[in-house]
C-alpha positions, -999 to 999 in steps of 0.1 A, spaced: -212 257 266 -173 270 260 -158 258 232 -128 238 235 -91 256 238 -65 232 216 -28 237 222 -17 260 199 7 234 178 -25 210 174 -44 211 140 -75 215 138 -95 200 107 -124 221 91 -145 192 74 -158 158 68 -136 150 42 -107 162 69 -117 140 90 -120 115 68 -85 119 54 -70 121 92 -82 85 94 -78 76 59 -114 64 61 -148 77 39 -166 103 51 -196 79 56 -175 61 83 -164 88 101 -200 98 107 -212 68 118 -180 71 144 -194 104 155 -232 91 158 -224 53 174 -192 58 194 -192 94 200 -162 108 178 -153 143 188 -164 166 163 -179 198 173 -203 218 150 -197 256 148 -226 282 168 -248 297 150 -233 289 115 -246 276 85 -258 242 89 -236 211 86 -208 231 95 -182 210 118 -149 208 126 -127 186 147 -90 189 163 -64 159 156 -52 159 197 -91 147 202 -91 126 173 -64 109 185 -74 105 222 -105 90 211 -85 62 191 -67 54 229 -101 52 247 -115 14 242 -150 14 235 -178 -7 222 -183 -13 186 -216 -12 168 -220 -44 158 -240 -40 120 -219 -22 100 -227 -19 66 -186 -13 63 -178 -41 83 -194 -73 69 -166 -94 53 -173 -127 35 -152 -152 23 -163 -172 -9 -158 -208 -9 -152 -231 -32 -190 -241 -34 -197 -205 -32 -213 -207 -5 -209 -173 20 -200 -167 53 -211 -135 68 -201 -120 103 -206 -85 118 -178 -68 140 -188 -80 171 -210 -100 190 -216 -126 167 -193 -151 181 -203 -186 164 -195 -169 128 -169 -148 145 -152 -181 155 -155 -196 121 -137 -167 104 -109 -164 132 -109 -204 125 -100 -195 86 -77 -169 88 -63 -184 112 -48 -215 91 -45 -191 60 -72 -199 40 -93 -176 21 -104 -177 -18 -110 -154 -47 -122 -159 -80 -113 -193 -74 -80 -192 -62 -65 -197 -30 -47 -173 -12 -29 -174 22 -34 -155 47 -6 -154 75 -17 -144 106 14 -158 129 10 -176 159 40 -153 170 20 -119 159 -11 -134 177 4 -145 208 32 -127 214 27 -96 241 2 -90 266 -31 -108 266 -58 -90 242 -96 -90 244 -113 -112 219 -130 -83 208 -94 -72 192 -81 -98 181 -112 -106 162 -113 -74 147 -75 -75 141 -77 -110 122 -109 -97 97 -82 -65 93 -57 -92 78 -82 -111 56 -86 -79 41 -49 -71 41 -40 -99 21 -66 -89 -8 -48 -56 -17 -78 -42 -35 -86 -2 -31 -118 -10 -7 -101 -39 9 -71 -17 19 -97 5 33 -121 -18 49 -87 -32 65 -77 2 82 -116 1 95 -107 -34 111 -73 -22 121 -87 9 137 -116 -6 152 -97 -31 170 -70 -5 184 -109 14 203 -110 -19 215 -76 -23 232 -52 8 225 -22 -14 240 -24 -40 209 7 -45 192 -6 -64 163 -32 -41 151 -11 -9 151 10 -35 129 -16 -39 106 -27 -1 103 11 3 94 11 -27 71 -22 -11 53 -8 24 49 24 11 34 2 -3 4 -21 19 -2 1 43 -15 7 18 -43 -29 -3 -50 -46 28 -46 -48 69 -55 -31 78 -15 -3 97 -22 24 84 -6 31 116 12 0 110 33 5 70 34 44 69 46 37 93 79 2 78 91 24 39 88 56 55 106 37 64 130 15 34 138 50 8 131 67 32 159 35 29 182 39 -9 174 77 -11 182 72 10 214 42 -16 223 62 -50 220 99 -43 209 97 -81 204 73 -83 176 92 -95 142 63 -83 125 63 -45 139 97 -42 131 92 -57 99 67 -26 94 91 -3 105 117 -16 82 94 -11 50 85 21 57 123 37 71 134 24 39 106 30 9 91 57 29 117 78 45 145 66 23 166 53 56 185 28 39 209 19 69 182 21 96 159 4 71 180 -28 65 190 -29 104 145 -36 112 149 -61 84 177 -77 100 161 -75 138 128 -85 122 141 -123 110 166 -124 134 134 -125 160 113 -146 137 134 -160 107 97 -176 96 88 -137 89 77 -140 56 69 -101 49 101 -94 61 122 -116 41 93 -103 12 101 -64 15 138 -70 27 144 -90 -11 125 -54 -26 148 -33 0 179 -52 -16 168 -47 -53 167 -16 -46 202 -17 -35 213 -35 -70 223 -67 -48 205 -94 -68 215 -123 -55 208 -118 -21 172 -104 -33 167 -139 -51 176 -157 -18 151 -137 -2 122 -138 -19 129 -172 -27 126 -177 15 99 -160 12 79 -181 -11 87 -212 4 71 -200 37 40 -183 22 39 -204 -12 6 -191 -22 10 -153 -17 3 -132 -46 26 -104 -40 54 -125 -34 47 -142 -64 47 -111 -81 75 -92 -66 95 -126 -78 92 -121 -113 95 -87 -111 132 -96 -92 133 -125 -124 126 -98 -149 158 -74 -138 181 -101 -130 180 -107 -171 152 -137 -168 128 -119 -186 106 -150 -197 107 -168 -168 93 -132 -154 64 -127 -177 52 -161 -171 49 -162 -138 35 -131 -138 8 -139 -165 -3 -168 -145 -10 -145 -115 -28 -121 -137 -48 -151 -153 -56 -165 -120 -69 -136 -103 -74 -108 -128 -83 -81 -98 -52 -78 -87 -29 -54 -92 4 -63 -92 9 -84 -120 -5 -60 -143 15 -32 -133 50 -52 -133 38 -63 -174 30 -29 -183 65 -20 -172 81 -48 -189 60 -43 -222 72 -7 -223 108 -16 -215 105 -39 -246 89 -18 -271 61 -41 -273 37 -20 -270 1 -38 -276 5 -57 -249 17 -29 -229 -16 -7 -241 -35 -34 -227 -16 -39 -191 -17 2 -189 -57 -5 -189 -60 -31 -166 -33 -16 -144 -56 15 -141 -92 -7 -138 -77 -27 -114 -65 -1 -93 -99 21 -99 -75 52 -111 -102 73 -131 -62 93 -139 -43 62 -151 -74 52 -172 -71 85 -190 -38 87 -194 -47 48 -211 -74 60 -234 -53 87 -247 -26 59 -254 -49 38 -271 -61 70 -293 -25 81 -304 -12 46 -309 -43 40 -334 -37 75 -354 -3 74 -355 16 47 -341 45 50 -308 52 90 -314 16 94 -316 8 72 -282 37 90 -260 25 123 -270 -13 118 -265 -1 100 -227 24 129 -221 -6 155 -232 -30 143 -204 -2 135 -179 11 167 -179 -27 183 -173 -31 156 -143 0 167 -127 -11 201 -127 -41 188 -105 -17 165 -84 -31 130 -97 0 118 -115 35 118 -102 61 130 -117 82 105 -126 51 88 -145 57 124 -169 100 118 -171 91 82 -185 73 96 -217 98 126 -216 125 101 -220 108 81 -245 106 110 -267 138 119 -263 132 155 -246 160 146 -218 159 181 -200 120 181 -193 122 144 -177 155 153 -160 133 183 -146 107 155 -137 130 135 -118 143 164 -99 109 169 -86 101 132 -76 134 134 -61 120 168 -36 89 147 -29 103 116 -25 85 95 -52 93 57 -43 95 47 -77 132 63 -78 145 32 -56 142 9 -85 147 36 -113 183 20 -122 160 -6 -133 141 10 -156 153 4 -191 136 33 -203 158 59 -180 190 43 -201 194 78 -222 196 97 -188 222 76 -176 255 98 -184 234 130 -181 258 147 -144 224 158 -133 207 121 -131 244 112 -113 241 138 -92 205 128 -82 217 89 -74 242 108 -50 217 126 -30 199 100 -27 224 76 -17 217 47 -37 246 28 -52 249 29 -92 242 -1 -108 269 -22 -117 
């Protein structure tokens, strides 16, 4: 048998882990794709054994072909935990009286972890809105949102499975190229996915969504978040946030990401009225709660700030987000045991074998020789992980700063300017970049990337 001729601008992938990436999936699930639903991957003649490869046109025309799904999965069992601690278990499909329950839960936005409930919002407008779905995807696309709303590392990942699974299903479904966007866009920050691999695969699936249902709040909501964090599209950015509520002003991502958008943009009261929108119709999100005091922190209400943010880290330990804001707002206030202690949890909770070095070394150099001792032992490992591409660069212009070696971090922030390091939207918000802040070539950088100074 021939083997097949790709276009010549088409990309063909040499490996498992290739593959794995293309889908930002493990290389476990990517094999079961190949074995249960017949994922094209083609193994080379007569070479060494185990040797495959696969081309992205393929891999991509087998996401638009609907298919069954196997129904056990041993990737695709979510549970919810109760307060009695009792378990639900479903599979993917085909057991439709659990199945139903689920839906049922997610549905009205309740889910629980560690003892605390969370909502999760999937919208009668996301849901219904659109041409008719099979319940096959819109099952899939709801167990896809549970796992959404966790924002752990695997649940992020088990949520692109769902999100994936359900577009086999029905390739014409709005709402699930929605939430493959939605998932990409936060990976890059609860997990190690570089955001230069994130940001494209969530353009993509937000423009598939827009192109799908031009009506959806929530795909343009998606496309909002990513034109602006991702691509640094500030105007066309703010316009999806605008279309987004103006088509559903109950949106509360949008009104979420759009009060980020406007930090970003040094306009803090509008920011406070949005998130503040936000939280009134999704009052038991996490991330909004968090991204509140984070907005309460800059605007100069720094206790109010850490105490909400405490509580969320009290709460539900696992997630991230309050521990990273408190680890930047310990290290903006030289207080640095407590920030010693957010650095770890920030790394254990996002399951960063980098960031937990860098936090051991911290711990080290704090203990033998207090704050000079701590930035140097951090800067000594950062600078070794950034040679291997696991820490960005702006992570090594904080410590630069801190020890007062302005041309190094300058050099740092040039570089996460050239690869677009979304931490530089909020940097005039950074205490710790203060000493930079006359310097012509941090000016000049806030110029290119066309971001207004801070008042």
């Amino acid at each position: 048998m021939g083997q097949p001729q790709p276009n010549s601008a088409d990309r063909r992938l040499e490996s498992w882990k290739e593959i794995a990436a293309f889908f930002g999936r493990e290389e476990r699930t990517v094999r079961r794709w190949e074995k249960e639903s017949a994922l094209p991957v083609h193994r080379v003649p007569g070479g060494a054994k185990g040797r495959i490869y696969a081309y992205e046109s393929e891999l991509r025309g087998w996401l638009a072909t609907p298919r069954p799904v196997p129904e056990a999965s041993t990737t695709a069992q979510p549970t919810i935990q109760a307060s009695d601690r009792s378990r639900l278990k479903i599979g993917v499909a085909g057991k439709w009286a659990l199945g139903l329950a689920l839906v049922a839960l997610v549905a009205v936005g309740v889910a629980y972890r560690s003892g605390h409930r969370f909502a999760v919002h999937a919208s009668a407008a996301l849901l219904n809105h659109g041409k008719a779905t099979t319940p096959e995807a819109r099952d899939l696309y709801l167990q896809g949102r549970y796992y959404w709303s966790k924002r752990t590392p695997e649940d992020l990942n088990k949520a692109v499975d769902f999100f994936t699974q359900s577009i086999v299903h029905d390739p014409g479904y709005a709402p699930a190229y929605v939430g493959l966007a939605d998932s990409y866009n936060l990976l890059r920050e609860y997990s190690a996915m570089p955001a230069s691999e994130a940001y494209p695969r969530a353009l993509a699936a937000a423009k598939k969504a827009v192109e799908l249902d031009d009506n959806s709040s929530e795909a343009h909501a998606s496309l909002a978040f990513v034109s602006f964090f991702g691509m640094w599209d500030f105007t066309n950015g703010e316009h999806e946030f605008r279309r987004a509520i103006l088509l559903d002003p109950k949106n509360a991502r949008a009104h979420h990401w759009w009060a980020n958008a406007l930090l970003a943009l040094h306009r803090l009261p509008e920011a406070l009225t949005q998130i503040e929108r936000a939280q009134a119709l999704d009052p038991s999100s996490g991330s909004i709660l968090a991204d509140k005091g984070n907005i309460l922190f800059v605007d100069g209400r720094e206790e109010q700030g850490i105490a909400l943010l405490d509580d969320l880290a009290k709460r539900d330990p696992s997630f991230r987000s309050p521990h990273r804001y408190l680890r930047d707002f310990y290290f903006r206030r030289e207080d640095y045991p407590h920030f010693l202690s957010e650095l770890r949890a920030d790394a254990v909770t996002a399951h960063d074998d980098s960031a937990l070095a860098v936090a051991n070394a911290a711990d080290r150099g704090f203990a033998a020789h207090g704050v000079e001792g701590m930035l140097t032992a951090m800067l000594q490992v950062q600078e070794k992980l950034y040679a291997q591409q696991l820490v960005g660069p702006t992570d090594l212009a904080r410590t630069l700063t801190a020890l007062g070696r302005k041309s190094e971090a300058l050099h740092y922030l040039d570089l996460a300017y050239q690869q677009r390091d979304g931490v530089l939207l909020f940097i005039e918000a950074f205490r710790e970049f203060t000493p930079l802040h006359a310097e012509p070539a941090y000016r000049e950088m806030l110029a290119r990337m066309n971001l207004p100074p801070k008042p």
